[in-house]
N, CA, C and O of each residue as an XYZ file, in Angstrom:
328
protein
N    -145.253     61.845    -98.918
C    -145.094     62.703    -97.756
C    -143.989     63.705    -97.999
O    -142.852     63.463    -98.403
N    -144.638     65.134    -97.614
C    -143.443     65.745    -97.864
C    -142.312     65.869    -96.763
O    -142.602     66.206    -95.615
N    -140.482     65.469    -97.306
C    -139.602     65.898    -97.073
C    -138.707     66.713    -95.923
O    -138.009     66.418    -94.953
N    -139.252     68.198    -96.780
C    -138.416     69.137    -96.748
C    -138.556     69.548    -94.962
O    -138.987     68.802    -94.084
N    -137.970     71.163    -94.783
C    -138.361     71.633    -93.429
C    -139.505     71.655    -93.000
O    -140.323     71.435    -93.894
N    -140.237     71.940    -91.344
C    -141.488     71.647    -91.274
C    -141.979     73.454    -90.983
O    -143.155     73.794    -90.853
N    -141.074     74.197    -90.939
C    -141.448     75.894    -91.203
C    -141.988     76.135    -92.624
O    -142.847     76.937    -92.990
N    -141.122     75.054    -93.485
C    -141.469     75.839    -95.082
C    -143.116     74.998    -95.131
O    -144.145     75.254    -95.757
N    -142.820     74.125    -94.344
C    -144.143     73.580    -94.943
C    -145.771     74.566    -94.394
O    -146.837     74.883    -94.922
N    -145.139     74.728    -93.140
C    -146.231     75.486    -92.058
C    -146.868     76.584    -93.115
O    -148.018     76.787    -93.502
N    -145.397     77.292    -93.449
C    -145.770     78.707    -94.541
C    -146.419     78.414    -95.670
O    -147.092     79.375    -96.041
N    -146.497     77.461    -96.385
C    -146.905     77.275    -97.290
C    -148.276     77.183    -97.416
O    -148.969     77.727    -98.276
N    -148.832     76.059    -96.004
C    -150.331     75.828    -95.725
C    -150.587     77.228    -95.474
O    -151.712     77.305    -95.969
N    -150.280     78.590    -94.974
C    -150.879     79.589    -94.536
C    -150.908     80.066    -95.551
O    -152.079     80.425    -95.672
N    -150.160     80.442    -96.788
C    -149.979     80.767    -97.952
C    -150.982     80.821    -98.585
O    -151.640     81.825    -98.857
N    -151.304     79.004    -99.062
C    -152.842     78.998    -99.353
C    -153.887     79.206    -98.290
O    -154.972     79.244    -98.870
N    -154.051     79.363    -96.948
C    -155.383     79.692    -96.445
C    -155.199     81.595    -96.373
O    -156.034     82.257    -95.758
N    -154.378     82.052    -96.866
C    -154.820     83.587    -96.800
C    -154.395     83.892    -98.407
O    -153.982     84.967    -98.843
N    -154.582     82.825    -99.054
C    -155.299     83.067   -100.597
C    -156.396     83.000   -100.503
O    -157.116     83.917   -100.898
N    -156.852     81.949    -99.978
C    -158.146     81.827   -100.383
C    -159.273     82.897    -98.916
O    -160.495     82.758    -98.970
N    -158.812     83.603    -98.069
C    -159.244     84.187    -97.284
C    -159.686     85.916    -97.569
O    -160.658     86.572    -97.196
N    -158.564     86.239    -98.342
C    -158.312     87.330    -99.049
C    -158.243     87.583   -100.232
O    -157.781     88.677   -100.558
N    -158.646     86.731   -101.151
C    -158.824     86.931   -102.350
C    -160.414     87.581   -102.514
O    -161.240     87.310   -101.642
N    -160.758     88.371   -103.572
C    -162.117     88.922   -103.630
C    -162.423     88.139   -104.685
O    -162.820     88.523   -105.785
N    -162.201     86.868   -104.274
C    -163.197     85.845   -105.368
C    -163.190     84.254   -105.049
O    -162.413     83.927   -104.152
N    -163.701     83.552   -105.462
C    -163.794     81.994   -105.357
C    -162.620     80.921   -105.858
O    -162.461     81.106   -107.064
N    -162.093     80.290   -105.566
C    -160.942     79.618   -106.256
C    -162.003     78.169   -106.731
O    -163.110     78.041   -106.208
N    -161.670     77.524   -107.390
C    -161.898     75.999   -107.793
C    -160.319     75.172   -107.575
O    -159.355     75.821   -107.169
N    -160.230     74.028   -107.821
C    -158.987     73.561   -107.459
C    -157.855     74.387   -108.303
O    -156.909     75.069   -107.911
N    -158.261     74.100   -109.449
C    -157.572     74.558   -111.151
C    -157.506     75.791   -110.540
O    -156.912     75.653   -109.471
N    -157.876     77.054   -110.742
C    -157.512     78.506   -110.589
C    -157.177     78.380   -109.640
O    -156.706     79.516   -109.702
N    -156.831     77.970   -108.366
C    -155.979     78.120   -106.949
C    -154.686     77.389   -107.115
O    -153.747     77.419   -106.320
N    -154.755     76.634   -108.404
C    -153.165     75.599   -108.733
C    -152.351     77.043   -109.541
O    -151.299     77.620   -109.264
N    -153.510     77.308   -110.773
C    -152.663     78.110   -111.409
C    -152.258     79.367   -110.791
O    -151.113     79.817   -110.826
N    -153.342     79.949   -110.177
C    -152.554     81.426   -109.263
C    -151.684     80.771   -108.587
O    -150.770     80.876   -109.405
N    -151.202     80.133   -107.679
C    -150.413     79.631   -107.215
C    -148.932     79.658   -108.004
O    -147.926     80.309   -107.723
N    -149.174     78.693   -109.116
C    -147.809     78.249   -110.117
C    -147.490     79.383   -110.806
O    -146.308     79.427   -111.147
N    -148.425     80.669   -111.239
C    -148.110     81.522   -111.699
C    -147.067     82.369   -111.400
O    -146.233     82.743   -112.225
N    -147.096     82.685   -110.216
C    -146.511     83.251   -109.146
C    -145.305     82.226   -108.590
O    -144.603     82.813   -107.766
N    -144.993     81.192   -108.771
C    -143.862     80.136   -108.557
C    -144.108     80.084   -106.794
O    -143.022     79.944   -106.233
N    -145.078     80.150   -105.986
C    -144.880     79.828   -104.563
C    -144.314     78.869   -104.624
O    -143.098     78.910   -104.436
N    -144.961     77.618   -104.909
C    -144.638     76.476   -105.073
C    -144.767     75.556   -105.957
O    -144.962     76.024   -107.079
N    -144.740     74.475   -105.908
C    -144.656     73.428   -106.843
C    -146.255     72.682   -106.928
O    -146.929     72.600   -105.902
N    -146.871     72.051   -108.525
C    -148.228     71.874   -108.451
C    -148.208     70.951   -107.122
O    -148.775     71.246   -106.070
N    -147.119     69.263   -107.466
C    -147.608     68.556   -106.189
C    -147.731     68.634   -104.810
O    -148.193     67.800   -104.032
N    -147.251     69.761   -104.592
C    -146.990     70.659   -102.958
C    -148.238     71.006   -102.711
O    -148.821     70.693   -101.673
N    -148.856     71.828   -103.850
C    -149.895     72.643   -103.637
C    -151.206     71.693   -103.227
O    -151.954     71.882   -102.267
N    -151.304     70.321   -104.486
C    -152.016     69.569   -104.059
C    -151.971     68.722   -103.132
O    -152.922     67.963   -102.946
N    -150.839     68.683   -102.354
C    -150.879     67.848   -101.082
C    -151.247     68.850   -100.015
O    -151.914     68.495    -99.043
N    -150.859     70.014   -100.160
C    -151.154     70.693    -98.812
C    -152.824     71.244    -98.656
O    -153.501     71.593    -97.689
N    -153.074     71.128   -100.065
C    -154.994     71.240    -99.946
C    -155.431     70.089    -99.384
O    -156.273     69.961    -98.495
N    -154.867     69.334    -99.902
C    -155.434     67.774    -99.415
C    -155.591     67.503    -98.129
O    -156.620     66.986    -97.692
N    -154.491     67.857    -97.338
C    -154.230     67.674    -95.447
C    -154.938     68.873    -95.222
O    -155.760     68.697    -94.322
N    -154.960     70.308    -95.786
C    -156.210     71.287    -95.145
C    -157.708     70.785    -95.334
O    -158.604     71.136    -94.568
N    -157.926     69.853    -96.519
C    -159.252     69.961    -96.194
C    -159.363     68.743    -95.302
O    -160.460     68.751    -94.744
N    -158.716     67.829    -95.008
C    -158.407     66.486    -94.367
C    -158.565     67.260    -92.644
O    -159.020     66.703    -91.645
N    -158.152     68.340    -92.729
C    -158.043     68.591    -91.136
C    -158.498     69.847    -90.745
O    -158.144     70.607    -89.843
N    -159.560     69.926    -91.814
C    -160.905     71.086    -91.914
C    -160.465     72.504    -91.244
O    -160.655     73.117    -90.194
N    -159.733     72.667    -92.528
C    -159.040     74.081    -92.390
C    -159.724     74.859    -93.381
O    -159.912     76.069    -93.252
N    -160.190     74.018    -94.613
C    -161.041     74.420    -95.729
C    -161.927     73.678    -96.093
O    -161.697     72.487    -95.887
N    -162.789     73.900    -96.524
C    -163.708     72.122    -97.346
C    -163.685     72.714    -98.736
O    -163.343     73.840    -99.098
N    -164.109     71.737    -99.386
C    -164.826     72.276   -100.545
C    -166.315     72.395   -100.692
O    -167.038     71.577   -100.123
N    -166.854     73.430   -101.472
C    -167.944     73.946   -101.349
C    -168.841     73.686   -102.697
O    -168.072     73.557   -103.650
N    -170.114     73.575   -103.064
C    -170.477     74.190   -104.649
C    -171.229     75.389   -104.477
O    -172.276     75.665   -103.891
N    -170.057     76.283   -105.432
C    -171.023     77.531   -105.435
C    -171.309     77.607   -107.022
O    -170.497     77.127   -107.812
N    -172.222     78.088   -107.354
C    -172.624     78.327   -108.842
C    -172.266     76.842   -109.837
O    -171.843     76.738   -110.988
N    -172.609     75.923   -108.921
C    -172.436     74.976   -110.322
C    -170.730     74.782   -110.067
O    -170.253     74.639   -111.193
N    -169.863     74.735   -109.256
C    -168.871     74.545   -109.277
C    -168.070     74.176   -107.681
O    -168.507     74.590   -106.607
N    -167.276     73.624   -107.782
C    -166.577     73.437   -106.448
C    -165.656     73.910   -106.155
O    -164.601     73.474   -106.616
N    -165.659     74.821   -105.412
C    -164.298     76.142   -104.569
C    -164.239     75.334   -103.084
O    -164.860     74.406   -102.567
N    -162.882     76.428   -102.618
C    -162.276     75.627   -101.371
C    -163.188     77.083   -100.783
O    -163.544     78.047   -101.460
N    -163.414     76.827    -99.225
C    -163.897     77.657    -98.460
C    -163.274     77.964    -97.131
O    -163.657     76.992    -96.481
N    -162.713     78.536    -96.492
C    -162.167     78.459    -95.130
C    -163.389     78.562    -94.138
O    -164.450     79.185    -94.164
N    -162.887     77.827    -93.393
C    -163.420     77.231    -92.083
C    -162.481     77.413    -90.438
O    -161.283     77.404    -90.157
N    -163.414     77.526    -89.848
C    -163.304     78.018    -88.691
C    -161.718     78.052    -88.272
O    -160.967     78.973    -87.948
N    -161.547     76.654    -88.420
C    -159.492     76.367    -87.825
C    -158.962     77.078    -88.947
O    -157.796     77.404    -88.726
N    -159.304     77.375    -89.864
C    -158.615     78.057    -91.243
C    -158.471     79.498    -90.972
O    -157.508     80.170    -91.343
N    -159.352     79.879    -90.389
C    -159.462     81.832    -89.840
C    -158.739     81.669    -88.543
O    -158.133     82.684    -88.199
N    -158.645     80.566    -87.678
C    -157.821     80.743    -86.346
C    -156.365     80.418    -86.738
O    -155.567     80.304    -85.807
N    -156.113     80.326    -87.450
C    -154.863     79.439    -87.792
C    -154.053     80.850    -88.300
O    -152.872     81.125    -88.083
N    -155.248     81.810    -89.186
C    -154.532     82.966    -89.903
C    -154.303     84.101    -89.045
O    -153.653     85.091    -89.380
N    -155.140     83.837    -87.356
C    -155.599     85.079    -86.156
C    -154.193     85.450    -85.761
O    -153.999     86.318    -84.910
């Protein structure tokens, strides 16, 4: 469980849902870890816990598109970003 403040955490979940909202492409777990770490937002296990409780509380699911599994935003995921 994470820690830290519960603002940094808030920002962080929005972080990733207006990556994956605004990006002009598909993430899989792997390319949404590494854009992520690339960029130092945060830390890998952050990243994977806070996907974990978005898709846990269907902010995103995962999807298969082309033979592969991307995160998708979902309804509380676009109200969350309104």
């Amino acid at each position: 469980m994470y820690l830290g403040n519960t603002e940094e955490l808030a920002q962080n979940k929005l972080l990733l849902l207006y990556i994956i909202k605004f990006s002009n492409r598909t993430f899989t777990n792997n390319e949404l870890t590494e854009f992520v770490l690339e960029r130092n937002y945060m830390n890998y296990f952050f990243i994977q816990q806070y996907l974990s409780e978005l898709v846990d509380s269907h902010f995103i699911e995962k999807t298969n598109t082309d033979s592969k599994e991307v995160y998708k935003l979902l309804e509380k995921g676009e109200i969350a970003l309104s």
